[in-house]
PDB file of N, CA, C, O and CB in Angstrom:
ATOM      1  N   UNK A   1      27.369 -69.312  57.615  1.00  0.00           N
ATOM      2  CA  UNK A   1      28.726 -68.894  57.915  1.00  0.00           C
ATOM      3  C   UNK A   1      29.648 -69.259  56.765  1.00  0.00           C
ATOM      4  O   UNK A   1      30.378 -68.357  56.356  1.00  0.00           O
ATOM      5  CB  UNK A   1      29.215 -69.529  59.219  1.00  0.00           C
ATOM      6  N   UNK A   2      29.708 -70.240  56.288  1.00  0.00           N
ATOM      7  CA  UNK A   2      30.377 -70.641  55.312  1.00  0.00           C
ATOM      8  C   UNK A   2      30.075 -70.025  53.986  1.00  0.00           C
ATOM      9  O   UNK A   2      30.964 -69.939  53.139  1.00  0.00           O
ATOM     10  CB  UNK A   2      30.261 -71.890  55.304  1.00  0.00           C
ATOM     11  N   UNK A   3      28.616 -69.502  53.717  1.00  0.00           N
ATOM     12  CA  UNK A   3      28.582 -68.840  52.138  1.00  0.00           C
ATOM     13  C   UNK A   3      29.205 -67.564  53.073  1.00  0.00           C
ATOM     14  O   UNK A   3      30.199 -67.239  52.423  1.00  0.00           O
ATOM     15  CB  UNK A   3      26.690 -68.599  51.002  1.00  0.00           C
ATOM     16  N   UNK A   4      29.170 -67.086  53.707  1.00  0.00           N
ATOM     17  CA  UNK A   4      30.198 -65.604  54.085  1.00  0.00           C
ATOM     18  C   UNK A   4      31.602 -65.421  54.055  1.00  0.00           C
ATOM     19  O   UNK A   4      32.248 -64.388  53.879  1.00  0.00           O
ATOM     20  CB  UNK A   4      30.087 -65.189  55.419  1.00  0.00           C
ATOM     21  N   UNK A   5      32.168 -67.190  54.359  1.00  0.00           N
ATOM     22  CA  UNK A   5      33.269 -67.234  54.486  1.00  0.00           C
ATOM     23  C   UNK A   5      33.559 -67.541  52.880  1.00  0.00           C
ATOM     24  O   UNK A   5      34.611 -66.997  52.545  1.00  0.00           O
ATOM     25  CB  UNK A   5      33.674 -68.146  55.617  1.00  0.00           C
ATOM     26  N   UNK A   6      32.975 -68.200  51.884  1.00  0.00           N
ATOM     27  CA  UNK A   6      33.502 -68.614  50.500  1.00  0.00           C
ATOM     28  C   UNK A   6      33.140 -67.240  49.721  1.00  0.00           C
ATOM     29  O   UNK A   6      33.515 -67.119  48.555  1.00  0.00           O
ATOM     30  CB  UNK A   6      32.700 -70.124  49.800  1.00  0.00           C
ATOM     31  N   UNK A   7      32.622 -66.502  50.176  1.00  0.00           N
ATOM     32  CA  UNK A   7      31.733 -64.697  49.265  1.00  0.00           C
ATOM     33  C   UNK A   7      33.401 -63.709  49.457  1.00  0.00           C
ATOM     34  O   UNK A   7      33.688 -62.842  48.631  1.00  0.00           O
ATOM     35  CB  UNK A   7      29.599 -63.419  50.911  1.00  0.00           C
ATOM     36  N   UNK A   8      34.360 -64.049  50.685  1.00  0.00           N
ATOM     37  CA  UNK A   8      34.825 -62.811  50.797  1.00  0.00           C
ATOM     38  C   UNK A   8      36.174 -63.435  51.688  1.00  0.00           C
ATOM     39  O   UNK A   8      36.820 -62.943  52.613  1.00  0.00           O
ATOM     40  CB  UNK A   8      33.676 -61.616  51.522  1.00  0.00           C
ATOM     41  N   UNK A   9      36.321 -65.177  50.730  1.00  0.00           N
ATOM     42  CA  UNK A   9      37.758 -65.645  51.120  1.00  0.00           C
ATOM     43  C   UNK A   9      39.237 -64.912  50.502  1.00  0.00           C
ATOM     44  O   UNK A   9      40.369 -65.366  50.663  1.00  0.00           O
ATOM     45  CB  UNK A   9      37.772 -67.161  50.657  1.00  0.00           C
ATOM     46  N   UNK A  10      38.978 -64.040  49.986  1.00  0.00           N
ATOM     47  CA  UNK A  10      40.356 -63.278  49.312  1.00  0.00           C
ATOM     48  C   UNK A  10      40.223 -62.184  50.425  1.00  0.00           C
ATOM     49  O   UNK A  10      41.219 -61.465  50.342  1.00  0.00           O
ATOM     50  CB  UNK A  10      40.286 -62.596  47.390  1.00  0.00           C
ATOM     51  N   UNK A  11      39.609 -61.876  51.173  1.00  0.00           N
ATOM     52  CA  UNK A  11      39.797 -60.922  52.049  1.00  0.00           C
ATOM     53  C   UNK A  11      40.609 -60.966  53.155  1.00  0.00           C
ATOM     54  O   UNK A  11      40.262 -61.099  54.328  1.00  0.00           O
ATOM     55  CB  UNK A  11      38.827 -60.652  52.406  1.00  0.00           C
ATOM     56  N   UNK A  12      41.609 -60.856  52.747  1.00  0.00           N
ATOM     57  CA  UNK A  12      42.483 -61.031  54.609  1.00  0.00           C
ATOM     58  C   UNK A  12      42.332 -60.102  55.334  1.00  0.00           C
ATOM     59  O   UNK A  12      43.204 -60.027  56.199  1.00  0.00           O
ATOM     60  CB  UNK A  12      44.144 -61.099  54.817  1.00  0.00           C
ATOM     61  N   UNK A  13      41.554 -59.311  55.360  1.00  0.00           N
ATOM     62  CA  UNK A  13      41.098 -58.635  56.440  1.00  0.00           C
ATOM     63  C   UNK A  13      39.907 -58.675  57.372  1.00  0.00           C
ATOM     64  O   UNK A  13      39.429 -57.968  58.260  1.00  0.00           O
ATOM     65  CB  UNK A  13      41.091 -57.727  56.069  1.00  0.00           C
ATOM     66  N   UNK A  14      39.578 -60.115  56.615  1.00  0.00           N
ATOM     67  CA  UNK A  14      38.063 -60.535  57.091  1.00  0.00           C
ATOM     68  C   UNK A  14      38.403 -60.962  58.371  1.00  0.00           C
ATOM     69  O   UNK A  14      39.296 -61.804  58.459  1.00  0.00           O
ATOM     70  CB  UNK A  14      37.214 -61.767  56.209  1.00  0.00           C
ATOM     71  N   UNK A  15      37.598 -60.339  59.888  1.00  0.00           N
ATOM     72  CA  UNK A  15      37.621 -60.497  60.798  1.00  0.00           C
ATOM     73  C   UNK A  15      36.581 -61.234  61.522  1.00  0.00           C
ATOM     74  O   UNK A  15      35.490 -61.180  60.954  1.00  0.00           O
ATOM     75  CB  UNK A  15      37.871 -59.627  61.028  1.00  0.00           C
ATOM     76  N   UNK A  16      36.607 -62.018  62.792  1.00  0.00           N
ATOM     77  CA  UNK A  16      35.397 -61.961  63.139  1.00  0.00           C
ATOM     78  C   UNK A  16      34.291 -61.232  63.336  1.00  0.00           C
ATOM     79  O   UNK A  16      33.180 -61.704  63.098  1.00  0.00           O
ATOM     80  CB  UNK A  16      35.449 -62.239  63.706  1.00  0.00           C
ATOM     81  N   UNK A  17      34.458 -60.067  63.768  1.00  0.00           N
ATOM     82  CA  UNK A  17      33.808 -58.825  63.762  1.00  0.00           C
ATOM     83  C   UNK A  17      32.825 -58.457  62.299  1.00  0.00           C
ATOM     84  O   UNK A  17      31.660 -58.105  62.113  1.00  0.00           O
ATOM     85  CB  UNK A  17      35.028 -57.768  63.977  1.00  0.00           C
ATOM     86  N   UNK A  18      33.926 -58.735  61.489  1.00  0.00           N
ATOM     87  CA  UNK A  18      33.400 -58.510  60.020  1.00  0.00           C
ATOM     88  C   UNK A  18      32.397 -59.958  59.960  1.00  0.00           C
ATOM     89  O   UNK A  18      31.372 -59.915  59.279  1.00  0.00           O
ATOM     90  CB  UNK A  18      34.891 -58.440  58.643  1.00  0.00           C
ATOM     91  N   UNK A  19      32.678 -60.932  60.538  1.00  0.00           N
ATOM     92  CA  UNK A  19      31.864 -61.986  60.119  1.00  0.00           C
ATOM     93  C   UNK A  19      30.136 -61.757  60.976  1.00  0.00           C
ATOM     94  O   UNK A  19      29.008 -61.769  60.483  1.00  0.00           O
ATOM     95  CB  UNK A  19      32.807 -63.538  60.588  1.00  0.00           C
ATOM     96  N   UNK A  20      30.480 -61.614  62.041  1.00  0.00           N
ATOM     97  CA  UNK A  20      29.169 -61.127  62.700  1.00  0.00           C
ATOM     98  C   UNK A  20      28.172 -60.235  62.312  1.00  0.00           C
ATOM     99  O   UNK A  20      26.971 -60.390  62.533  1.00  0.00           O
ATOM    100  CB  UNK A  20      29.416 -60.653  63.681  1.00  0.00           C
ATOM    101  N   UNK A  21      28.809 -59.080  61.593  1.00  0.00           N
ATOM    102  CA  UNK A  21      28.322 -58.040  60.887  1.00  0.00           C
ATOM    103  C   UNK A  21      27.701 -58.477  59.908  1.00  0.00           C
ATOM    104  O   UNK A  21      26.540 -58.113  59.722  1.00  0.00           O
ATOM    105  CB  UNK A  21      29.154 -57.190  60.515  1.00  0.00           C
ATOM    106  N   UNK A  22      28.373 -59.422  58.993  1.00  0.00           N
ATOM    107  CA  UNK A  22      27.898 -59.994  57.928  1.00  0.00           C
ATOM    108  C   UNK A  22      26.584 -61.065  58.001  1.00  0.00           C
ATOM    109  O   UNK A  22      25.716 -61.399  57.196  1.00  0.00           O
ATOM    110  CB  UNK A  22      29.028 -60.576  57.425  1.00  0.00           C
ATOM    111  N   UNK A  23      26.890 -61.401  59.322  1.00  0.00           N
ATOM    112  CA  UNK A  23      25.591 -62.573  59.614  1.00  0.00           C
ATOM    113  C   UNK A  23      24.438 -61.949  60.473  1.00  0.00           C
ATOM    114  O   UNK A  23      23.370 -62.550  60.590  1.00  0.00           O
ATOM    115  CB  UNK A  23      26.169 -64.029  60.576  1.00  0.00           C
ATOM    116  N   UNK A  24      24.628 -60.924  60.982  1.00  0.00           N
ATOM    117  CA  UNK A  24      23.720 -59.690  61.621  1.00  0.00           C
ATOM    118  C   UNK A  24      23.158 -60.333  62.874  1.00  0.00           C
ATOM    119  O   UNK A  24      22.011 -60.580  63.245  1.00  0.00           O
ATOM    120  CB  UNK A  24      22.368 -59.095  60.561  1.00  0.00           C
ATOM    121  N   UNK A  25      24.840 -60.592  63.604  1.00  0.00           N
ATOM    122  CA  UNK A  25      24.157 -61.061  64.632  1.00  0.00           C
ATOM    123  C   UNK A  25      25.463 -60.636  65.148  1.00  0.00           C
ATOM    124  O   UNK A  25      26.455 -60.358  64.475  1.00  0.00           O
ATOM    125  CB  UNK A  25      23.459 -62.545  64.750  1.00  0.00           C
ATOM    126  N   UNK A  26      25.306 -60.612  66.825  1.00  0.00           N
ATOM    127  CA  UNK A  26      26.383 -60.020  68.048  1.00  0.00           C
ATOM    128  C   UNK A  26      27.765 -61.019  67.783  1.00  0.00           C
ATOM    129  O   UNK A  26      27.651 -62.140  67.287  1.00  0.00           O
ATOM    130  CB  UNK A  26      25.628 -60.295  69.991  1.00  0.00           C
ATOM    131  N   UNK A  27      28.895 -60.512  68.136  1.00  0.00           N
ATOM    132  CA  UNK A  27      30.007 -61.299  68.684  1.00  0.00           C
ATOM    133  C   UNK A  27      29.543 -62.517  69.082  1.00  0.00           C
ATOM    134  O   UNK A  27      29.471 -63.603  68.507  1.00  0.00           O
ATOM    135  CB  UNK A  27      30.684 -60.680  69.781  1.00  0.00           C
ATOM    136  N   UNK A  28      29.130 -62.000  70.576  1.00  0.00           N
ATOM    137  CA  UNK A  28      28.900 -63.122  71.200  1.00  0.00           C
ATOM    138  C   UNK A  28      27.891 -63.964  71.068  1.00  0.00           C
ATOM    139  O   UNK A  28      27.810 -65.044  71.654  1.00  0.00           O
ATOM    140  CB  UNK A  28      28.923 -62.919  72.173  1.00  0.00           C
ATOM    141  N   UNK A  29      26.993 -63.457  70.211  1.00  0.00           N
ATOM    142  CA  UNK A  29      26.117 -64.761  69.592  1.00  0.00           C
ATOM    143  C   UNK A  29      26.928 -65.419  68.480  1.00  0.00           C
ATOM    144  O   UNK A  29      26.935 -66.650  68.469  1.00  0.00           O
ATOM    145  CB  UNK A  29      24.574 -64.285  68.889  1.00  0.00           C
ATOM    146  N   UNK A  30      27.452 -64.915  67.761  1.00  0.00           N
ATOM    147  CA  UNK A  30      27.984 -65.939  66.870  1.00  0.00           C
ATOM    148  C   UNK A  30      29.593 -67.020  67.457  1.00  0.00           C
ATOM    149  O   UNK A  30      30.084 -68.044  66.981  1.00  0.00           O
ATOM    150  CB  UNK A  30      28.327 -64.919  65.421  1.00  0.00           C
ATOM    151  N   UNK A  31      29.960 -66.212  68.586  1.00  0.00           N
ATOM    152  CA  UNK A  31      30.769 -67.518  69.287  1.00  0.00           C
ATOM    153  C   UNK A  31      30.104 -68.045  69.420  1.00  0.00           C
ATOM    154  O   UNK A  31      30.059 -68.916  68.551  1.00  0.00           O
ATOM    155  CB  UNK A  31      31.474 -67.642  70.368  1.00  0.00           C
ATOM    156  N   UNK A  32      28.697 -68.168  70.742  1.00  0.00           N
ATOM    157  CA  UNK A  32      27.712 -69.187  70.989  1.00  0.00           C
ATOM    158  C   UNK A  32      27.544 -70.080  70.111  1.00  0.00           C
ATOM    159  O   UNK A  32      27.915 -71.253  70.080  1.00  0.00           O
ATOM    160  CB  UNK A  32      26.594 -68.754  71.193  1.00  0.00           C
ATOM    161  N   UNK A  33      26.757 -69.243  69.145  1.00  0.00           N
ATOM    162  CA  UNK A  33      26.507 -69.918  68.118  1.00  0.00           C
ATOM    163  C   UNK A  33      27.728 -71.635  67.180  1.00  0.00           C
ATOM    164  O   UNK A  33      27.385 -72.777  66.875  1.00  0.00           O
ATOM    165  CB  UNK A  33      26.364 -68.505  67.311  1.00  0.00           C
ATOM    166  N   UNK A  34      28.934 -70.982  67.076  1.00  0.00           N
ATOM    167  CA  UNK A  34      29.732 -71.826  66.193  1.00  0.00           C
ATOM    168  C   UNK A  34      30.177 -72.573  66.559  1.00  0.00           C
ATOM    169  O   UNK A  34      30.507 -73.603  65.972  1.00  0.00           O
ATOM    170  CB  UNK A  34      30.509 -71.504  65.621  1.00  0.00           C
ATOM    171  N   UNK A  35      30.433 -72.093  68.407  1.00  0.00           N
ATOM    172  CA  UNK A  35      31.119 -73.120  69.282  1.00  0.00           C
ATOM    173  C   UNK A  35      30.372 -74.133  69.492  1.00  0.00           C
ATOM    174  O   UNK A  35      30.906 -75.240  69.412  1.00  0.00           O
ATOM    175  CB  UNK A  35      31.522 -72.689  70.518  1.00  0.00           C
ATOM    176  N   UNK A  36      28.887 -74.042  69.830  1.00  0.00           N
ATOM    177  CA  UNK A  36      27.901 -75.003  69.533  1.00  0.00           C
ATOM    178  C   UNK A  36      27.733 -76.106  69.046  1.00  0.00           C
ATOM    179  O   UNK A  36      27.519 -77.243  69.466  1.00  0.00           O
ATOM    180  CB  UNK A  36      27.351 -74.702  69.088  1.00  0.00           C
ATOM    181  N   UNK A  37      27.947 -75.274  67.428  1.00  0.00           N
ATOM    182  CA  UNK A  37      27.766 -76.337  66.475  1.00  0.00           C
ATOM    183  C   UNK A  37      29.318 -77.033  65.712  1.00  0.00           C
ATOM    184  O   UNK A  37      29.384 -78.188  65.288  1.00  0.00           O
ATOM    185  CB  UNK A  37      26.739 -75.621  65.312  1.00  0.00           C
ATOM    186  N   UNK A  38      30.496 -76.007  65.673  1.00  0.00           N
ATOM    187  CA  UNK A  38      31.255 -76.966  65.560  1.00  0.00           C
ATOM    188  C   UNK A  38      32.687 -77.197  66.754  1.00  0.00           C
ATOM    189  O   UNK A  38      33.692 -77.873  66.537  1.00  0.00           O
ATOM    190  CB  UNK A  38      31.595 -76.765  64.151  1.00  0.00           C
ATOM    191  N   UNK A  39      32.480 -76.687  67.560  1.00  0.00           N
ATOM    192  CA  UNK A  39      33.450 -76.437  68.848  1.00  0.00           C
ATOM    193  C   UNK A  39      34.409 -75.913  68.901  1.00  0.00           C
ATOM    194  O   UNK A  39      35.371 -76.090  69.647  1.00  0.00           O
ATOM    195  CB  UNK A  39      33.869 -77.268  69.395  1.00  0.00           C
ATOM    196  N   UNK A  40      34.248 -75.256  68.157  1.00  0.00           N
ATOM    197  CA  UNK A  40      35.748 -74.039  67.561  1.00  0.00           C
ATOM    198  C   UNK A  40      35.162 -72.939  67.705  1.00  0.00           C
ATOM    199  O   UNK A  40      33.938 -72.833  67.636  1.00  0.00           O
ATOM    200  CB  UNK A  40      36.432 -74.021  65.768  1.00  0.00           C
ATOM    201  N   UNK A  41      36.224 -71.645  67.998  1.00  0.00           N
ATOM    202  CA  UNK A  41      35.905 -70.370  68.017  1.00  0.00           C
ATOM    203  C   UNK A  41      35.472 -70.414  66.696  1.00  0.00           C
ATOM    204  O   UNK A  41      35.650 -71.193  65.760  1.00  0.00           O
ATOM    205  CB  UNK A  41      36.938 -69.373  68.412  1.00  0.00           C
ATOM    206  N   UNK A  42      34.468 -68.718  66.964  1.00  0.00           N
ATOM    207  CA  UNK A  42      35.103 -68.312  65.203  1.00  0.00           C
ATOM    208  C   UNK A  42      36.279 -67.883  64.359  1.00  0.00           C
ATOM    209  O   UNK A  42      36.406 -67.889  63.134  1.00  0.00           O
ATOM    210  CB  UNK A  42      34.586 -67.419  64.779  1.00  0.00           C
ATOM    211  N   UNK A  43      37.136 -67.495  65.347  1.00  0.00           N
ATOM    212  CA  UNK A  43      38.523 -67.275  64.725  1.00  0.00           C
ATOM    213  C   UNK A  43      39.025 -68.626  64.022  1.00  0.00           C
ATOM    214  O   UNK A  43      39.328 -68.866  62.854  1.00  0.00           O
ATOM    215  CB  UNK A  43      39.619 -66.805  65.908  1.00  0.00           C
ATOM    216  N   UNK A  44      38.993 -69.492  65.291  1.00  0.00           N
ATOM    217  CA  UNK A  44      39.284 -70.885  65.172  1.00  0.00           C
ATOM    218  C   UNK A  44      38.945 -71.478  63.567  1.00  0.00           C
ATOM    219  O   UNK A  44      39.770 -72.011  62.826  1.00  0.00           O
ATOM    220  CB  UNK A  44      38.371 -71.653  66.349  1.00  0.00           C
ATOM    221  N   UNK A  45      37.432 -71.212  63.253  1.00  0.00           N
ATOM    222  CA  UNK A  45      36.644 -71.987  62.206  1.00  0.00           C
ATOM    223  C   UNK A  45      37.331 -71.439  61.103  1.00  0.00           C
ATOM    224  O   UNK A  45      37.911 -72.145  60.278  1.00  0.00           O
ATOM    225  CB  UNK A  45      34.993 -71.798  62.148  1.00  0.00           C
ATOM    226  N   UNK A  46      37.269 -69.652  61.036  1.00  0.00           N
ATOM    227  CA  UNK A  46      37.915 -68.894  59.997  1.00  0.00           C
ATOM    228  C   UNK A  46      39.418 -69.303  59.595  1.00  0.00           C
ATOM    229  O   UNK A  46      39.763 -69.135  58.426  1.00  0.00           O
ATOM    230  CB  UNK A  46      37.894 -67.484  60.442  1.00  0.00           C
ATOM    231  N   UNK A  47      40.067 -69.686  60.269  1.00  0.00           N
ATOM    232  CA  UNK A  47      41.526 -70.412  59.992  1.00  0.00           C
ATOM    233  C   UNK A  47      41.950 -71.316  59.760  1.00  0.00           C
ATOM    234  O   UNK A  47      43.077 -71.565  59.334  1.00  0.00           O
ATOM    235  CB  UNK A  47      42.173 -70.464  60.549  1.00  0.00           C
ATOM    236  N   UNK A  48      40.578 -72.390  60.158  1.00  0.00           N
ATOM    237  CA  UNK A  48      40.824 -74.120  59.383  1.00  0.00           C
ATOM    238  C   UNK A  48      40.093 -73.951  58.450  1.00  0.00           C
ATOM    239  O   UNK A  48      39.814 -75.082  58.051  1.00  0.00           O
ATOM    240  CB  UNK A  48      40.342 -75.658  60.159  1.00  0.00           C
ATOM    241  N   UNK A  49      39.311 -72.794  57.488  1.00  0.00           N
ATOM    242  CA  UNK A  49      38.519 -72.817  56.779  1.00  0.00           C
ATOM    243  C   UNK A  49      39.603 -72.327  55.808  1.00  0.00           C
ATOM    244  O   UNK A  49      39.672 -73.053  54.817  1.00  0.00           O
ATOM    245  CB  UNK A  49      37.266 -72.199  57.112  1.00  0.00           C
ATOM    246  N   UNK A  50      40.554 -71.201  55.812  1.00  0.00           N
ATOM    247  CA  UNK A  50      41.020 -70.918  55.018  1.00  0.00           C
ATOM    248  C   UNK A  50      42.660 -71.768  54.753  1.00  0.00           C
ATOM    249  O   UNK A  50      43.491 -71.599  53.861  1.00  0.00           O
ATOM    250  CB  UNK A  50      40.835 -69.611  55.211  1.00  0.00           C
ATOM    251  N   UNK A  51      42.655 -72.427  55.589  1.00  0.00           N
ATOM    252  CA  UNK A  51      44.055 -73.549  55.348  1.00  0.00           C
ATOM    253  C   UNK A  51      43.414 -74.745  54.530  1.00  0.00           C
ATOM    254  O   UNK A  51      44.098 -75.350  53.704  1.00  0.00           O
ATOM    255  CB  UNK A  51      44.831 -74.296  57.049  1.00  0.00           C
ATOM    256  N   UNK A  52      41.967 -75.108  54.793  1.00  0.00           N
ATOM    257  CA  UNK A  52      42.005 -75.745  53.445  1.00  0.00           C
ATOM    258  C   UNK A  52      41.245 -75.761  52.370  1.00  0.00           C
ATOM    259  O   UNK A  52      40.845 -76.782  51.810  1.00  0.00           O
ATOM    260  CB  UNK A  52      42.050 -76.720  53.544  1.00  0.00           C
ATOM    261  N   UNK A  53      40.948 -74.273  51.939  1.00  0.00           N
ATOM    262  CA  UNK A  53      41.262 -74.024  50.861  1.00  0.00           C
ATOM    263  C   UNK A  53      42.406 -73.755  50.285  1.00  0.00           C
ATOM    264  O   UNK A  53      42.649 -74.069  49.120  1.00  0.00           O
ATOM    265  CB  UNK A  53      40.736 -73.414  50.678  1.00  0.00           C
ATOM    266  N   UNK A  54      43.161 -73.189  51.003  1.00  0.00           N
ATOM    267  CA  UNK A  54      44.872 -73.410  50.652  1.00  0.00           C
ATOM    268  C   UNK A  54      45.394 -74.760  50.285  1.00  0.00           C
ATOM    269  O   UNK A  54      46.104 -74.903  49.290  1.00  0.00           O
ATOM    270  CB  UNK A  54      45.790 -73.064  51.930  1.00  0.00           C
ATOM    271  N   UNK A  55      45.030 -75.847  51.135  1.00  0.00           N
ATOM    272  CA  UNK A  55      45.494 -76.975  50.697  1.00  0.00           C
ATOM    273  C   UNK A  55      45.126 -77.298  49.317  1.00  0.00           C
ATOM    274  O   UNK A  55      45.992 -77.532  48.475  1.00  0.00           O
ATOM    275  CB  UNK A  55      45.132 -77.908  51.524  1.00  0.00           C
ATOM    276  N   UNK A  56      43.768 -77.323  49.032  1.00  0.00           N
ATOM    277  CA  UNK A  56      42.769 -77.496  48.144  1.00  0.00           C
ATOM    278  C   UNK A  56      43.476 -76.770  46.571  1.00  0.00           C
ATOM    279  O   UNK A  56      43.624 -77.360  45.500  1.00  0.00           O
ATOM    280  CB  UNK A  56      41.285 -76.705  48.840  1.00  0.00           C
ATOM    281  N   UNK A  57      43.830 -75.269  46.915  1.00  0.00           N
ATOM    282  CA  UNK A  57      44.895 -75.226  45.612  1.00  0.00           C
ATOM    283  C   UNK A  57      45.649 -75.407  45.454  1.00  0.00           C
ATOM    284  O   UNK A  57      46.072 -74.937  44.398  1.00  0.00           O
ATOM    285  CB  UNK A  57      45.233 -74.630  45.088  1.00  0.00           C
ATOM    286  N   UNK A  58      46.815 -76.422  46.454  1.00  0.00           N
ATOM    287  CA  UNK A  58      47.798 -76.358  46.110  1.00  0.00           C
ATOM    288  C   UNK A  58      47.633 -77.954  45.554  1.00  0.00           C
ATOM    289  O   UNK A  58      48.209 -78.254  44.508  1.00  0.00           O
ATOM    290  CB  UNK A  58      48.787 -75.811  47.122  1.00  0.00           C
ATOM    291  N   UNK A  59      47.097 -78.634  46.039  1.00  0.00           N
ATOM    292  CA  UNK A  59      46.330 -80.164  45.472  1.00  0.00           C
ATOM    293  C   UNK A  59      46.036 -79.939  43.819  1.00  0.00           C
ATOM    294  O   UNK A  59      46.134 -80.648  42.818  1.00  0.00           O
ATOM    295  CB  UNK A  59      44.504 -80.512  46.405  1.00  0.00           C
ATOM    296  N   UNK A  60      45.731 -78.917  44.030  1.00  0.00           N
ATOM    297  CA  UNK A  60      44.661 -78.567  41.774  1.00  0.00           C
ATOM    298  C   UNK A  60      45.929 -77.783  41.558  1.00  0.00           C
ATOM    299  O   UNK A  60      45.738 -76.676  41.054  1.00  0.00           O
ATOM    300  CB  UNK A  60      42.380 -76.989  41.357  1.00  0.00           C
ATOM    301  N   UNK A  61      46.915 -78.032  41.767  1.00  0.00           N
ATOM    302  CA  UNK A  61      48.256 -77.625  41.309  1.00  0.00           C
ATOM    303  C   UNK A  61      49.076 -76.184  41.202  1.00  0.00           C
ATOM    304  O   UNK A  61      50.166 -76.035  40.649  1.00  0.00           O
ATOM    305  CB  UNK A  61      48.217 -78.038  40.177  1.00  0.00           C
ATOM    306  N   UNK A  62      48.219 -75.069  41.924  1.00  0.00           N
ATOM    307  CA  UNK A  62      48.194 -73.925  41.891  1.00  0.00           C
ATOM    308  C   UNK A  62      49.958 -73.770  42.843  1.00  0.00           C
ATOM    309  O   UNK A  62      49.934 -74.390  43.906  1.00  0.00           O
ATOM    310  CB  UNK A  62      46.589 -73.338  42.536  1.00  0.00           C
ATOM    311  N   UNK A  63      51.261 -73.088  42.559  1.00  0.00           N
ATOM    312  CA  UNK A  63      51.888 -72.785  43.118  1.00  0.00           C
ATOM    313  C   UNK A  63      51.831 -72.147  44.551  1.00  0.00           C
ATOM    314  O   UNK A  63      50.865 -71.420  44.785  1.00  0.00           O
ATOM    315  CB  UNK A  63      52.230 -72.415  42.417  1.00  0.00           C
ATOM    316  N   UNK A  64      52.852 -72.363  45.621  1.00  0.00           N
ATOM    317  CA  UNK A  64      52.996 -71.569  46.564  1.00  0.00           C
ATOM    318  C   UNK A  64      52.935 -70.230  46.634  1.00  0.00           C
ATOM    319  O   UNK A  64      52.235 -70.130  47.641  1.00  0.00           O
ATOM    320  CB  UNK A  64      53.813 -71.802  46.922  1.00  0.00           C
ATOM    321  N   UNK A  65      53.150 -69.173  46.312  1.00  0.00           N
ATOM    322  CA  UNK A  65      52.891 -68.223  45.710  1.00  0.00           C
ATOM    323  C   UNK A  65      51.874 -67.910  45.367  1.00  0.00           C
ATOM    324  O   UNK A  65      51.229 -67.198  46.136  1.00  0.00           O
ATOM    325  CB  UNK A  65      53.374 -68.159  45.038  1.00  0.00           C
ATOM    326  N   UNK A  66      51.336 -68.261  44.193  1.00  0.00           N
ATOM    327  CA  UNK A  66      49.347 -68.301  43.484  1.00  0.00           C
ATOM    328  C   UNK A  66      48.658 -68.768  44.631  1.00  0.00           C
ATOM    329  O   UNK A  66      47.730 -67.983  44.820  1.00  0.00           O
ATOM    330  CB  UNK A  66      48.809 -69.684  41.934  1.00  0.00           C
ATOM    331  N   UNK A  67      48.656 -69.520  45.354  1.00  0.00           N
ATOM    332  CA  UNK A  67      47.907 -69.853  46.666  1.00  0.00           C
ATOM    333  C   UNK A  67      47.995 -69.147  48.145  1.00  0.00           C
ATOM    334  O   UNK A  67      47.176 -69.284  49.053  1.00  0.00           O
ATOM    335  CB  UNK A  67      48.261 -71.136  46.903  1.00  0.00           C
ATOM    336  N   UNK A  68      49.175 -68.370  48.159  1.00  0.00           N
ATOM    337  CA  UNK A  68      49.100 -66.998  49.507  1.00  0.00           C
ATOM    338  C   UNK A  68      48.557 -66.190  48.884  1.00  0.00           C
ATOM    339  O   UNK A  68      47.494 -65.874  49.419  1.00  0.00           O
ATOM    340  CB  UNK A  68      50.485 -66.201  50.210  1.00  0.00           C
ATOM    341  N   UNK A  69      48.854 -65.424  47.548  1.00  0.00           N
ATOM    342  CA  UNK A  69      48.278 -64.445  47.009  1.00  0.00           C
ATOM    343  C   UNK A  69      46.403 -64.739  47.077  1.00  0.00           C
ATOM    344  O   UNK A  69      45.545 -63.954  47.480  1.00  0.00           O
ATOM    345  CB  UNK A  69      49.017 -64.343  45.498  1.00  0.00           C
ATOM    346  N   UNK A  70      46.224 -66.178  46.513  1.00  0.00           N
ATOM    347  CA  UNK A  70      44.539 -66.460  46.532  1.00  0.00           C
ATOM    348  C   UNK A  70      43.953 -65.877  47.917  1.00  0.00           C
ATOM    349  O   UNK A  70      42.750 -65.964  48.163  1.00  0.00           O
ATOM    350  CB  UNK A  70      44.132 -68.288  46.462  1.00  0.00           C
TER     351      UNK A  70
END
């Protein structure tokens, strides 16, 4: 899940849907699945995943701006 999520983090259109597709497995197996292992939806995971990488550039000094656009 995570090399899917770091392959196609500039994508804001990346959905769960798109993530399932990508992992070739159902919706609802990959809720099963994530909630499982980390107790978060996948929406859930996809949104603390991409806030910190946000944090992460704005830490390596990248502007507000350069870091919504990332």
């Amino acid at each position: 899940v995570y090399a899917v999520l770091e392959e196609r983090l500039d994508d804001s259109s990346l959905s769960v849907d798109d993530l399932a597709d990508a992992l070739a497995v159902s919706r609802k197996t990959l809720y099963r699945k994530v909630m499982s292992l980390t107790q978060l939806s996948p929406h859930d995971l996809l949104r603390r995943y991409r806030l910190r990488q946000g944090a992460a550039l704005l830490r390596a000094g990248y502007s507000v701006s350069e870091t919504a656009y990332r």
